[in-house]
C-alpha positions as CSV (number, residue, x, y, z in Angstrom):
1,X,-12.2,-64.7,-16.6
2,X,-12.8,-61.7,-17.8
3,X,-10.0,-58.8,-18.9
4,X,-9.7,-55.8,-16.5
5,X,-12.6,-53.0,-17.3
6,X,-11.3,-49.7,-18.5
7,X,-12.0,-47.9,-15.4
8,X,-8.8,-50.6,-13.9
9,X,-6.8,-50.5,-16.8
10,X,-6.7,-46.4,-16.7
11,X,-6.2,-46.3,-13.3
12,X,-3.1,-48.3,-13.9
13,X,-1.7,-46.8,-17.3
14,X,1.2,-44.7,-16.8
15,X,1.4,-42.9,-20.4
16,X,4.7,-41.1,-19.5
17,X,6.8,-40.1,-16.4
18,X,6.2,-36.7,-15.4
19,X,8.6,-33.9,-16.2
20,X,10.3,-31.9,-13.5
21,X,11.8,-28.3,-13.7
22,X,14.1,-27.3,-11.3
23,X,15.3,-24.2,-10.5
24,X,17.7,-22.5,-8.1
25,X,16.4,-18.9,-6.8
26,X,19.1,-16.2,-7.5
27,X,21.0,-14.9,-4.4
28,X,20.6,-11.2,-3.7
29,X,18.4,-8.9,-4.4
30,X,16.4,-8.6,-7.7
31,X,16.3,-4.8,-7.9
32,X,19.9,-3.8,-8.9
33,X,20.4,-0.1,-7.1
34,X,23.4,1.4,-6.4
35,X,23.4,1.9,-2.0
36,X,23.9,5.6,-2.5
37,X,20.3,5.2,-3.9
38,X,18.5,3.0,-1.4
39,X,17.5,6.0,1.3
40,X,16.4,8.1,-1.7
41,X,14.1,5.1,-3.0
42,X,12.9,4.6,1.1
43,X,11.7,8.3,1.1
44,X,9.7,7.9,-2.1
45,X,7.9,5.0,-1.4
46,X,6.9,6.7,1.6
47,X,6.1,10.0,-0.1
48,X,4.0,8.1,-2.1
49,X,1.9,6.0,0.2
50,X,1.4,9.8,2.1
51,X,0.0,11.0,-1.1
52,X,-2.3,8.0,-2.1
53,X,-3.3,8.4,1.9
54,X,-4.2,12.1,1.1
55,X,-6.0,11.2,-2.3
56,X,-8.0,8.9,-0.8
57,X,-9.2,11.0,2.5
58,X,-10.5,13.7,0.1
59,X,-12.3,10.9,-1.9
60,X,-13.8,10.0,1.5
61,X,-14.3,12.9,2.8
62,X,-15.7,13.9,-0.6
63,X,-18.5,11.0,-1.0
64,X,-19.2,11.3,2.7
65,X,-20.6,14.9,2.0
66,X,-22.5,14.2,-1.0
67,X,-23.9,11.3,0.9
68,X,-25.1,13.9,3.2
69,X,-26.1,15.9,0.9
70,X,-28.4,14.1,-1.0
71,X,-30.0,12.8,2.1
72,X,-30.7,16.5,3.2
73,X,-31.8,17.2,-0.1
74,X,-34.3,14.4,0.4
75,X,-35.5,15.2,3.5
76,X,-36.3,18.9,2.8
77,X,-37.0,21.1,-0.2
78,X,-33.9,22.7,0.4
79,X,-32.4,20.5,2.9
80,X,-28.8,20.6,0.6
81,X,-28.6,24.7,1.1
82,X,-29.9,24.8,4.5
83,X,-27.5,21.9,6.3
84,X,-24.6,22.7,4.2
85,X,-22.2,23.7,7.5
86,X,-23.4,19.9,8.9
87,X,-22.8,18.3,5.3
88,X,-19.3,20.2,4.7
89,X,-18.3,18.7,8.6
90,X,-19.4,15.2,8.1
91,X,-17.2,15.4,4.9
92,X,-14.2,16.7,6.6
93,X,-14.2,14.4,9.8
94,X,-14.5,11.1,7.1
95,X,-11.8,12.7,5.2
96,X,-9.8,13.3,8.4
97,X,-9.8,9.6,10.2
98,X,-8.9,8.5,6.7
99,X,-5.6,11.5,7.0
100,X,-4.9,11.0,10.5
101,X,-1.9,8.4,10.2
102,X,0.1,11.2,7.1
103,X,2.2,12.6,9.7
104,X,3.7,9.6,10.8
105,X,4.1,8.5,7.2
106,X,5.7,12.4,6.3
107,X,8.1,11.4,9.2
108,X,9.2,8.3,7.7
109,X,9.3,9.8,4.7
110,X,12.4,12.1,6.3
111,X,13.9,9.8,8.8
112,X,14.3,6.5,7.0
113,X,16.6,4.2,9.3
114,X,19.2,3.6,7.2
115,X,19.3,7.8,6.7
116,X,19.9,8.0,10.0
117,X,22.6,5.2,10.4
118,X,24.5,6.5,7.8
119,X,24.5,10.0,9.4
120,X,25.3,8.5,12.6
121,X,27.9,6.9,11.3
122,X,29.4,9.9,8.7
123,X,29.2,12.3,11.7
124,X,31.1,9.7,14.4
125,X,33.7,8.9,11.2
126,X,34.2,12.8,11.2
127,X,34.6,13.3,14.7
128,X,37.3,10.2,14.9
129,X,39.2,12.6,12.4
130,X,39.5,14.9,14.4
């Protein structure tokens, strides 16, 4: 009898056991802010994502009419002068579907639900007082 090949015997080799890390995830939250800071830290995030919104319609609306444009400048010898009202409005009404949800996010911008609670709940501790 022959020994085992060395396709068997690799299959079989165990060079070491394998190592395991544990670790325990940390309770709470990982961002340490004082509570006095979490509405104002609501209100930028959403003051942000309006502005990137707002950023990118114009980029839209921006490459949308140079799009148009060009295409006018290629049809006609002075296509780009001549269909520039057409071109401007093609621009704006990309830019604007891209804009249409910033007045919802201006509104939760203001109103951020725990803004709210905590007002509710300053204004009702105020009338108790009384």
């Amino acid at each position: 009898m022959a020994g085992p090949t060395t396709s068997d015997a690799t299959r079989t080799r165990v060079l070491a056991e394998p190592i395991v890390f544990e670790r325990s995830k940390k309770s709470g939250s990982k961002k340490n802010r004082k509570p006095r800071m979490k509405d104002a830290d609501k209100t930028q995030r959403y003051l942000y994502k309006a502005a990137r919104r707002t950023v990118g319609a114009a980029e839209r609306g921006l490459s949308r009419y140079d799009k148009a444009r060009r295409s006018s400048a290629r049809r006609r010898r002075d296509g780009a002068i001549i269909e520039i009202v057409p071109n401007i409005a093609h621009g704006m009404a990309a830019g604007s579907k891209r804009l249409a949800p910033l007045p919802l996010d201006l509104a939760r911008a203001g109103l951020a639900r725990q803004m709210t609670r905590r007002s509710v709940r300053a204004s009702a501790r105020m009338l108790n007082e009384s």
